[in-house]
Every structure is written in C-alpha cells, then in structure tokens.
C-alpha positions in Angstrom: 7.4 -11.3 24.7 8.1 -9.2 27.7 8.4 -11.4 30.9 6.0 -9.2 32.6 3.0 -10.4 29.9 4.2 -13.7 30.1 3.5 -14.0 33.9 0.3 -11.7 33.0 -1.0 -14.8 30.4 -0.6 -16.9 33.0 -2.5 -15.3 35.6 -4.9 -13.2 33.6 -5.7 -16.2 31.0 -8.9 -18.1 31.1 -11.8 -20.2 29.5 -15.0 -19.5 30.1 -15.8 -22.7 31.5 -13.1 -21.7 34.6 -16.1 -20.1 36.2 -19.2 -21.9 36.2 -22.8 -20.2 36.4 -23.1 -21.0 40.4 -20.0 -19.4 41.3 -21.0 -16.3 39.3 -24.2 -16.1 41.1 -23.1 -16.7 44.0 -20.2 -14.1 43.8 -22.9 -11.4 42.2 -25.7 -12.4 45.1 -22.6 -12.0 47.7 -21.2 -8.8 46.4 -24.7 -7.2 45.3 -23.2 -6.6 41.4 -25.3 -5.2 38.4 -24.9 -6.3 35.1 -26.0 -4.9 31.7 -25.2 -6.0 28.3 -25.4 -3.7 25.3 -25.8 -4.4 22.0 -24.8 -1.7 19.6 -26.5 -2.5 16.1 -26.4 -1.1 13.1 -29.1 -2.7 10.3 -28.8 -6.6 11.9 -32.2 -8.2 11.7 -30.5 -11.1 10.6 -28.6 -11.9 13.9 -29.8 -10.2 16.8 -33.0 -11.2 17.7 -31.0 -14.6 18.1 -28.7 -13.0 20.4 -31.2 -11.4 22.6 -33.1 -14.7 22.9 -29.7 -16.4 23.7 -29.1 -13.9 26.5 -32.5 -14.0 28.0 -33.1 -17.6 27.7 -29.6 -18.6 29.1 -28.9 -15.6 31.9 -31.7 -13.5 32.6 -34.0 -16.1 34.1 -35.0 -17.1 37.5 -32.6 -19.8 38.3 -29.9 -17.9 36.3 -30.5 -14.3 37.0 -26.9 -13.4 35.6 -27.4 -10.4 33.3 -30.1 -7.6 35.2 -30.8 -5.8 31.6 -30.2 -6.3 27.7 -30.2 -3.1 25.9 -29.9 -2.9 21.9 -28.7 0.8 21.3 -29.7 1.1 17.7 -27.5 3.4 15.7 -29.9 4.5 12.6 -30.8 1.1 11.4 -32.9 1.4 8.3 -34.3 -2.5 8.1 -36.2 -4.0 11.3 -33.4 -4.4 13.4 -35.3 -2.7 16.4 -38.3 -4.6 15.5 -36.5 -7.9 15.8 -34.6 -6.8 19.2 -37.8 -5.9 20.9 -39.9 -8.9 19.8 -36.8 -11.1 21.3 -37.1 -9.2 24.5 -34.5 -6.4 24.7 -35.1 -2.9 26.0 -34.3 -0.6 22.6 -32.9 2.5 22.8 -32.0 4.7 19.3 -28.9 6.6 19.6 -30.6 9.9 18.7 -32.5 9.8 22.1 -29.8 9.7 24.1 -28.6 12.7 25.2 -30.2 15.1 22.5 -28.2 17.9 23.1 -25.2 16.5 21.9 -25.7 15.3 17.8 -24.7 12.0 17.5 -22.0 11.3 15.6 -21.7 8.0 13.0 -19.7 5.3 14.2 -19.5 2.4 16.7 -17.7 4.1 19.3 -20.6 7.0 20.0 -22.9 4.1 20.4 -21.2 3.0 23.1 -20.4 6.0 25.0 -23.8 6.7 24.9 -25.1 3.6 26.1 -23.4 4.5 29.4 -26.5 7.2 30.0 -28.7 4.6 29.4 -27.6 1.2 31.3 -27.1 1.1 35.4 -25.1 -2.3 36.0 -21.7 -2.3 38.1 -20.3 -4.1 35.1 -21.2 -3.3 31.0 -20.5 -5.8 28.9 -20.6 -5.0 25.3 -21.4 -7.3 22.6 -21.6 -7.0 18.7 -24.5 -8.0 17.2 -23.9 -9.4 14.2 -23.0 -12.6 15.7 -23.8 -16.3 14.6 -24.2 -19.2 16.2 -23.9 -17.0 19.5 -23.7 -18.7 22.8 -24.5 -17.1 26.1 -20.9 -18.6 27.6 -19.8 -15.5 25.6 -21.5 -13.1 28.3 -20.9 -15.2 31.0 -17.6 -15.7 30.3 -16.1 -12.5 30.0 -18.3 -10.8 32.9 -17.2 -13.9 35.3 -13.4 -12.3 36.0 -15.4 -9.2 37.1 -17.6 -11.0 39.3 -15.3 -13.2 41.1 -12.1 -10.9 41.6 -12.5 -7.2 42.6 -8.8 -6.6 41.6 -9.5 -7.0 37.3 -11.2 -4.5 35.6 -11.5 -4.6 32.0 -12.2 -8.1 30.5 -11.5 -9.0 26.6 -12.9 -12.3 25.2 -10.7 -14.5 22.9 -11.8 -17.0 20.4 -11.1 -18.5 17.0 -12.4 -16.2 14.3 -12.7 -18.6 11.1 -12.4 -16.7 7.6 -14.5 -18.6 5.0 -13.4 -22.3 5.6 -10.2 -21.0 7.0 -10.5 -22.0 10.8 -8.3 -19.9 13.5 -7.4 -16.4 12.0 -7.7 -13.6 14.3 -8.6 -10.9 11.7 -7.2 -9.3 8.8 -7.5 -5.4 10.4 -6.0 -7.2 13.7 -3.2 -8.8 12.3 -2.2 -6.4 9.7 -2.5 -2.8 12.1 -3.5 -3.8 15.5 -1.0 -6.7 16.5 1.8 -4.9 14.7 0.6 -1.2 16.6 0.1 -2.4 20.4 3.8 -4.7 20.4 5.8 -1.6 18.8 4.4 0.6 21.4 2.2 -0.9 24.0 4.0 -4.3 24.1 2.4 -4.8 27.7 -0.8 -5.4 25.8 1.2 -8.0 23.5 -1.3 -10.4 25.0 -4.4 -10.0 24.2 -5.0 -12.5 21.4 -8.4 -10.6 20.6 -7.6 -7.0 20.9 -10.0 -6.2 18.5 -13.1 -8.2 19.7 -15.9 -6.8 19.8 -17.1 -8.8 23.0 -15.6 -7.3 26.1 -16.9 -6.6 29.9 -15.4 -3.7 32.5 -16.7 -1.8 35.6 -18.5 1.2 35.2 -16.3 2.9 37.4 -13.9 2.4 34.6 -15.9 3.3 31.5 -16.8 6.1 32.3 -13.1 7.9 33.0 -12.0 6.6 29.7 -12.7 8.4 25.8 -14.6 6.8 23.5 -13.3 7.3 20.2 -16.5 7.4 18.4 -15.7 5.0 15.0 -13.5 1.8 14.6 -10.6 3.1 16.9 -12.8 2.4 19.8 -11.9 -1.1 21.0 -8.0 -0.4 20.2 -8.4 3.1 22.2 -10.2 1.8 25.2 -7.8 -0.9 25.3 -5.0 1.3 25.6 -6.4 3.6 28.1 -7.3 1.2 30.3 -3.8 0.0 30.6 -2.6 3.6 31.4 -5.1 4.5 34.1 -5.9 0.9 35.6 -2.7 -1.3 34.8 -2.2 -4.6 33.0 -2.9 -6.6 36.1 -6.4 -5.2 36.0 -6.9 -6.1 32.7 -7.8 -10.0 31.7 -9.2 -12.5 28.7 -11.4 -15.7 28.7 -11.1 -17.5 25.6 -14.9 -18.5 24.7 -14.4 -20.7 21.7 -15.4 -19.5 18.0 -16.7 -16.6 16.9 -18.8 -16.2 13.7 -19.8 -13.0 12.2 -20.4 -11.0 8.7 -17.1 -10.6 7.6 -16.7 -7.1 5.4 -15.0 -6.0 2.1 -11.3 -5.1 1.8 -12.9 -1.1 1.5 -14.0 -1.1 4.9 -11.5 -2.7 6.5 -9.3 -0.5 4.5 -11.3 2.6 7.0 -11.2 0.8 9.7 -8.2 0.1 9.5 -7.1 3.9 9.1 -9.4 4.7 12.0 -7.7 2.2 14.2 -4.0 3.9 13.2 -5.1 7.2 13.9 -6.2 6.1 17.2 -3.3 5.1 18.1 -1.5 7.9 16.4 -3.5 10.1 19.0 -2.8 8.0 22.1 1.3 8.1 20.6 1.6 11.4 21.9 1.6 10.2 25.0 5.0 8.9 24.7 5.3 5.3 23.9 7.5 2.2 24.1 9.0 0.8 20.3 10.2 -2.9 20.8 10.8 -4.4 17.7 8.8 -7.8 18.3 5.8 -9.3 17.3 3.6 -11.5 19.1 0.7 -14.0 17.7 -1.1 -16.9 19.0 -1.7 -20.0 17.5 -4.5 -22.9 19.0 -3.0 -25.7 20.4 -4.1 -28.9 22.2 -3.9 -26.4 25.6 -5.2 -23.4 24.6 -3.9 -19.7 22.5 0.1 -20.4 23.0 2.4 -16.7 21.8 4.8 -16.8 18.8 7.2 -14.3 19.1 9.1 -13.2 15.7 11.4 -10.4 15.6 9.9 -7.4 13.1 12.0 -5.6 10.1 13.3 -2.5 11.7 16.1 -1.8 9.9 16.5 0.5 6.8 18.4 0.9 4.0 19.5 4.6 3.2 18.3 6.1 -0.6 20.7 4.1 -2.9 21.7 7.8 -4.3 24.0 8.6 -1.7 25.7 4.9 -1.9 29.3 6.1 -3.3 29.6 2.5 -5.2 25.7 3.6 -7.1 27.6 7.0 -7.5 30.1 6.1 -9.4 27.8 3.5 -11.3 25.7 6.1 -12.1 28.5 8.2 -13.4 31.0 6.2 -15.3 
C-alpha cells in the first residue's frame, strides 16, 4: 500500500461511535449545516418504510434534529414502494417529475443526480434502500466527518457485508472488478474498504461539479472524481458495523459489473497510475486492517514463437 494511504487510514479512518449525537448537533447548530438523506428506490416495500421510520425516529426529532429532510426518489417502482415511504413519513418524489425536460434514463445513478434538484441540505447523504436491520448510526455516522471538520468532503461508510452465513465479505462485484480497478490505477483510493457502498455523505458544493454516471458505475465514478477535483485528504470512511441487504443473481452482477468497468474505462482516459498491488481488508479485534498481495502482471508470449515449441512442432 502506498505510504501516502497508509497515513490517509490513519487519519481519515473512523467508527461511527467516534462522533457522538451531541457533538454533531452541536457542530451542525454552531456552523448552521443542512442535511438531507435520499433514498433512491427501486420496487422496495419490503425494506424501506423501516428505514424511513429508523431515520425519523432516531435523527429527525426534537431532541435530535440531525437529518432536516428524508426524501425517497422513486425510480418507476411498480409494487407500493412509495406507498410504504410516505406512510413512514418521507417526502416522495418519482424520478419522472424531476426535471421533465430531460427523459430520465434507467439506472441508479440518474436517480441520484436528480435528487440534487430536489433536496437543499449543505450535506446529501445517500442511502440504498434495500437495507435490513438498518440502524440510524449509518446516517449519523457517515454525515458526522462532514459536520465536525470543514477540511473532508466526501464520506464512504464501511461495514461487514455477510453473504448467506458467510460473515465479512465485502462483495463479489467489489472484490472481483472494483478492488482490482481502483489499486491498478487509482491506488490512492486503495483504502476504501467499501468502495462500492451504497451509504455515503458529501457537500453539495461537491456533488454537484461531479458526473453522475447514470447506472451501476455511479458510486465507483463519483469516487474517482472526487479524488481528482477535491483530493484524498478530503475524502474519509466510518466503519458502521454490518450491513444487510437483498443480495442479486450472478446475471446482474455480471451488468453491473460491466457497467462499473466501463466507468472506469471512461475516467482511464484521463491518464492513470498501474501499480501492480492489491489491497483488501480483513476484521480484526481493532478494526478493517489492509492485506497487501502483489497481483499477476507478467505474461507469457504465444507458445508459437517459442523456438524449443518450434522445433517440437516440426520434428
């Protein structure tokens, strides 16, 4: 791992219970900060009425008047996912009302661009909403850096992501593209145990000078952006504990994974950094420690200009 991330996980590392809710209100009373949490949904009646409840229940009350709006931006849900989000208390918006002129386009990444038209908080925290078990310290957590220290910009939550009964993986599209993409050529972002999480806070002033890719690519896209135009000091992750969710099939990871490596693809253009390492992150007693393990780079030329395969070939 490059020295510079290591000094960045120590620095720009933390737990969500580093920040309790008094200093956060105290820091967003003192500094007079907005915040707004979006849900983008796509056909989740199952999960996020909890969610919403969660959020309004834990932050949006009198004594903890964290979060200043909840809005589920609904992209074409065909069962009662608004239903359930408005019942629960969130303000819902479908994606075709927002900014009619354009046609929206399918995908998870439109949703969120557009939410930007229809939220007002300093800070935007995004969070899926197909979540189980969800805990308001997921909110709190990751908009706490944002509150507390004007230099960080763009937070990432970090968390154990159990597949089936297997506890601790981080993803099958993140460690099979993502993790593989950002240390072969954005090792500064080699860090980030989550970089796929759907659970992430930044300052408007952010969001909106970055593209949105519009599908699956977005949370690998923004990430990358936001290390070119605001730096990896500026950039953080608060590990929040476990995250469950609806996992999907091999098919759809399949496209999102090609959506993710076309992302990139795009942003390669750019120019780009190949170091030919590979960091992961395993729980231990004291939190998401790196593995670093070198990554097969060398190749072996076609066997049919070997001269020993040659001759082989022709005796």
């Amino acid at each position: 791992m490059l020295e510079e991330v290591e000094r960045w996980l120590d620095r720009r590392s933390w737990t969500a219970a580093d920040r309790p809710l008094d200093q956060l209100l105290a820091a967003k009373r003192e500094a007079g900060t907005t915040v707004s949490v979006v849900l983008p949904a796509l056909n989740e009646e199952a999960t996020v009425g909890a969610i919403v409840t969660a959020i309004r229940e834990g932050l949006m009350t009198e004594a903890v008047p964290l979060v200043d709006e909840l809005v589920v931006l609904d992209s074409g849900s065909t069962d009662r996912t608004g239903e359930v989000a408005a019942a629960a208390g969130a303000r819902v918006v479908h994606r075709d009302a927002v900014l009619p002129r354009l046609p929206a386009l399918p995908g998870k990444g439109e949703v969120l661009w557009r939410s930007l038209l229809v939220t007002g908080g300093d800070v935007v925290c995004f969070v899926d909403a197909d979540l189980r078990d969800f805990s308001a310290s997921f909110v709190s957590g990751i908009v706490g850096p944002l509150l507390t220290d004007p230099e960080v910009q763009f937070v990432k939550a970090m968390y154990d992501r159990p597949l089936g009964e297997a506890p601790g993986r981080g993803g099958r599209v993140t460690e099979l593209v993502a993790r593989p993409l950002l240390n072969l050529h954005w090792p500064q972002l080699a860090g980030f145990v989550q970089p796929l999480g759907g659970e992430y806070a930044a300052r408007r002033s952010l969001l909106e000078r970055l593209p949105f890719p519009v599908g699956y690519g977005v949370e690998l896209g923004l990430l990358v952006d936001a290390l070119h135009t605001v730096g990896l000091d500026a950039l953080a992750q608060v590990d929040v504990g476990v995250r469950k969710h609806r996992h999907q099939d091999e098919q759809a990871l399949g496209r999102m994974a090609a959506a993710i490596y076309r992302t990139a693809q795009l942003r390669l253009a750019r120019g780009h950094l190949v170091r030919p390492a590979l960091t992961q992150f395993e729980r231990t007693p004291d939190g998401f420690a790196p593995r670093t393990y070198p990554v097969d780079t060398e190749e072996r030329p076609p066997m049919a200009g070997i001269p020993e395969y040659v001759q082989r070939r022709a005796a």
